[in-house]
N, C-alpha and C positions, 0 to 999 in steps of 0.2 A: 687724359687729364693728368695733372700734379700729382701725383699720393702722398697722402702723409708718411709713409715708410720710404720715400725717395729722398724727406726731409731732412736737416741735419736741426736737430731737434736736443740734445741733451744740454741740459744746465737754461735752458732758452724763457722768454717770457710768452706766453703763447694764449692767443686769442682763440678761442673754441665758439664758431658761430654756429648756435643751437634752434631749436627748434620747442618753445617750452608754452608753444601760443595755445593752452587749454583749456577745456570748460571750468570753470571751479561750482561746486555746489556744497551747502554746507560749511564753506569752509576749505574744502579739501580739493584737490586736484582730480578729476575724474580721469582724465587719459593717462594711467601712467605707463604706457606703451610708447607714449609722440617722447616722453622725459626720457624715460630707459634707452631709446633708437643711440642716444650719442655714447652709452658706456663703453662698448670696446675701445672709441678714440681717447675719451675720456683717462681709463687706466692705461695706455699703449704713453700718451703725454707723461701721467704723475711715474711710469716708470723710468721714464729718460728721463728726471728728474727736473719736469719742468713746472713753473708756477701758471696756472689755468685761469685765465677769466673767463667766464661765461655769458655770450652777450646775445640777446634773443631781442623779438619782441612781445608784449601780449597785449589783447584786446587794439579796439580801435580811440586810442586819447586824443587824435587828429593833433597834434603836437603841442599839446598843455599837459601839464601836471596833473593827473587824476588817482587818487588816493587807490581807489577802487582795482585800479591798473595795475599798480605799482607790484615787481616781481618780487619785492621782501613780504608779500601775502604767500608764497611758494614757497620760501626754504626750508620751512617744515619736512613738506613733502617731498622735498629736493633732497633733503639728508635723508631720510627715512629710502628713496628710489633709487639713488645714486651709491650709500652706505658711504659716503665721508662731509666732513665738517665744512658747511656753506657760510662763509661772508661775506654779508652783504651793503653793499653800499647805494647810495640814493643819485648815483650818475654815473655815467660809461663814459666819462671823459674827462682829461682836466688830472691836478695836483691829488685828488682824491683817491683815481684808477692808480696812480707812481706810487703814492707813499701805502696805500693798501698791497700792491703786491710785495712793495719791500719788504713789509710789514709778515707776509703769509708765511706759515709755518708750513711742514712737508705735512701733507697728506689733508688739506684746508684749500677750498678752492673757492675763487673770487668770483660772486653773484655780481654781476654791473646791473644796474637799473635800468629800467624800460626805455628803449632805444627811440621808442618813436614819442618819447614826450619831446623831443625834438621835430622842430618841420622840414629841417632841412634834410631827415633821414631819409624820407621818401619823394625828395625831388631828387635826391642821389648828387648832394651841395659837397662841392670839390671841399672847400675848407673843412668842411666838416669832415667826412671822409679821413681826410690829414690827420684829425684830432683825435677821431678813432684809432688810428693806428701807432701814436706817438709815444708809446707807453709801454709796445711790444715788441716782438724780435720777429713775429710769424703769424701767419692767416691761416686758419683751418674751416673749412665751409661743411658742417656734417649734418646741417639744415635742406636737405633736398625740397621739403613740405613749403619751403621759401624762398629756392631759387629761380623759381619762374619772375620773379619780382627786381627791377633794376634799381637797386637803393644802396644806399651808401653803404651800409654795414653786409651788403651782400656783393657789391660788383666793385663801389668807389674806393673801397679799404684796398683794394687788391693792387692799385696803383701806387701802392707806399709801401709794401711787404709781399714778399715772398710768400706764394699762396697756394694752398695744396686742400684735395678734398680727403677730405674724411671718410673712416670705413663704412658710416652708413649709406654715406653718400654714392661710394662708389659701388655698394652693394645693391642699390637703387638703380644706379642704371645697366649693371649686368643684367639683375634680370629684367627690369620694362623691354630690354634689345629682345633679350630671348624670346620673349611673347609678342613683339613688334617686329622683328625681323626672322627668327624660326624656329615659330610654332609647330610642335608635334600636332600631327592634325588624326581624327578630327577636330579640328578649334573652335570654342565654343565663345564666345563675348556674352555676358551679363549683365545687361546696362537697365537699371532705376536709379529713386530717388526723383527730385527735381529738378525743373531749371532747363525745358526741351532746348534753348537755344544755347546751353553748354555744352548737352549729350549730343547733339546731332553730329556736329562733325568728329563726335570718336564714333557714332556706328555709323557712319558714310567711311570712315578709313578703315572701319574693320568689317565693312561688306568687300572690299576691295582683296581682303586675303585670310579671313577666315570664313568657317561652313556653316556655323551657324549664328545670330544675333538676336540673346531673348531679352526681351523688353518689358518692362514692369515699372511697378512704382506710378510715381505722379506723370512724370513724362510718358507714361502708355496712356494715361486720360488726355493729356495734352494732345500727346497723334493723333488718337480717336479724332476729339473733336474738331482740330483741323484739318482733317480728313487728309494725311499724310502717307504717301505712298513710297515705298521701298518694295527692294529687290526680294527676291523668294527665301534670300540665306535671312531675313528680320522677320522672326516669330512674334507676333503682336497675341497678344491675348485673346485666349477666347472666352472665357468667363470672368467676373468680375465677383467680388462679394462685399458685405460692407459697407454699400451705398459708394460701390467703385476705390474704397479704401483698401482694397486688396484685392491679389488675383487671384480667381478662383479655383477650385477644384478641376475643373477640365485643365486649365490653364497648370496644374501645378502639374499634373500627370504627362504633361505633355512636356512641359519641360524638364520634369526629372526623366522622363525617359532619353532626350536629347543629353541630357549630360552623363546621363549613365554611359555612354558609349565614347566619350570626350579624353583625347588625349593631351590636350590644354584648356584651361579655363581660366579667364580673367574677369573679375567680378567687381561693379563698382556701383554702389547705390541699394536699397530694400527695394522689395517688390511691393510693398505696401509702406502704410502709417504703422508700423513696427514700433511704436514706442506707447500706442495703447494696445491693450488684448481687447480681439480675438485679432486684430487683424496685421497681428507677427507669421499669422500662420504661413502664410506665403513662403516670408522668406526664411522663417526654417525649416520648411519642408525643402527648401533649396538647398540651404546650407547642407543638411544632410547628406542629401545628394552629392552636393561638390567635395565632401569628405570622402562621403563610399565610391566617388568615382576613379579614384587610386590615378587620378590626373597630375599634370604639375599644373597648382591655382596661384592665381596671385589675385589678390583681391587689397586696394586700399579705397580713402577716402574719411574724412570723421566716421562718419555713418555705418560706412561699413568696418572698421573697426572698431566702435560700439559692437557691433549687431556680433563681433568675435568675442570682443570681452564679456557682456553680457551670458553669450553659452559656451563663455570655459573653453575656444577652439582657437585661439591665437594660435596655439603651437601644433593644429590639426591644417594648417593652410604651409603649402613649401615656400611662400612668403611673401608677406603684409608688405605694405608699401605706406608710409606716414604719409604721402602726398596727395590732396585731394586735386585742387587745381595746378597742382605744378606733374601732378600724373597724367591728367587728361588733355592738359598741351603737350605733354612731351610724345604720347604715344599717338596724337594726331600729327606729328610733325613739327611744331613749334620748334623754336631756337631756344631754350633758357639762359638769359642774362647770366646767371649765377654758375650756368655748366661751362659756358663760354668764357667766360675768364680765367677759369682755372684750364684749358688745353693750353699745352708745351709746342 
């Protein structure tokens, strides 16, 4: 790929495409992990002294104007995550994007508006695309969490500026390689949550080259009852607790003792309904385990990044991945639109 440090970058106007799609509750921004993933690009920019817009998208507005959507609900928490001064404007394109970056002071970085109140962003609309990019000198892509997706402010921009990814981006796919191409073994796969016809083909790719595949969450009630058969390396559950809302006791022992011996783990998904108690227990009885097992883990996904922020262990994992669906294509094999345009 391009890198941002290949870039000739100082004095430039510079597009920072982010990744800022997060729960809000309250008021407030719950992930600020998915916010924080773009600061090293972020300061590596304001020090080559360039002016930053930040253009993402959040929620689904199917391409109307929804108040609710709207990313000036975020710059609160965007100053507060980021530590410098966000202005924000109500479009990412157009006389507004020019005369506001003219406008930016050193150390003020420009919030653009929610991207997909537009339709043509996610038919990935050549003009539009254009429009995005008319205002700037440079592409920087440090949204991995959104590259799987072929849309204009990820793939079509790239066709009008010079396009490079970003540190987090590029820190995303060192290591998915590492645990997809070579894994210290014994290698251990982790797969819950829901949704069996997402998970299936990451543990059919990772029966293929790691030793062991433990299974949990909703998708182990899913196998159960369509009586789904896999290889010997897919530990399916042997006890359940809960009324099936979590894996049980035999179930927890058996796969803490499998990870205990684990010279790689990758984790994606709870072993249970982890957002009510009791039946977290699962997956911190896990979590623990994948700490004390002095393994290289990589664990992403919402969920499972909750389930770090929640017990304080972000920085107990050798590294979080922001990407749920653009993880689980890329380590099954898929092509990501968004990785593909940025190779030289």
């Amino acid at each position: 790929m391009k890198k941002i440090q290949e870039a000739n970058l100082e004095n430039k106007r510079v597009l920072l495409r982010v990744d800022f799609n997060v729960a809000v509750e309250n008021g407030r921004a719950k992930e600020k992990f998915k916010i924080e993933a773009c600061k090293e690009s972020l300061e590596y920019l304001l020090n080559k002294k360039c002016k930053v817009a930040l253009m993402t998208y959040f929620g689904r507005p199917e391409g109307k104007v929804v108040s609710q959507m709207s990313l000036g609900l975020l710059k609160d928490d965007l100053e507060r995550i980021l530590s410098h001064k966000i202005v924000f404007i109500d479009d990412c394109k157009g006389e507004k994007v020019k005369d506001s970056l003219d406008k930016l002071k050193e150390d003020e970085i420009l919030l653009l508006e929610n991207v997909r109140f537009y339709p043509e962003e996610e038919v990935n609309d050549h003009e539009f695309s254009r429009q995005l990019s008319e205002n700037v000198d440079v592409f920087i892509n440090d949204a991995f969490s959104q590259s799987h997706r072929d849309q204009a402010s990820i793939t079509g921009i790239t066709k009008f500026l010079p396009s490079y990814a970003g540190f987090q981006l590029q820190k995303e796919i060192e290591n998915l390689d590492k645990i997809k191409n070579n894994p210290a073994h014994p290698a251990v796969a982790i797969i819950g949550g829901a949704k069996i016809e997402t998970k299936l083909p990451l543990i059919e790719k990772f029966e293929e080259f790691y030793d062991y595949i433990l299974v949990g969450g909703k998708i182990a009630n899913e196998a159960v009852d369509q009586k789904l058969e896999f290889s010997k390396k897919v530990v399916m559950p042997l006890d359940f607790s809960g009324d099936r809302l979590d894996i049980g006791p035999e179930t927890i022992a058996k796969f803490k003792e499998i990870i205990s011996g684990a010279k790689t783990i990758v984790w994606n998904g709870p072993m249970g309904k982890f957002e009510e108690k009791p039946n977290d227990i699962g997956t911190k009885e896990v979590l623990d385990a994948v700490i004390k097992s002095g393994a290289f883990t990589l664990m992403g996904g919402g969920e499972s990044v909750q389930i770090l922020e929640e017990n304080n262990a972000l920085n107990k994992i050798s590294f979080v991945s922001t990407g749920g669906g653009a993880m689980l294509e890329y380590l099954t094999g898929k092509f990501l639109p968004g990785i593909e345009v940025l190779k030289s």
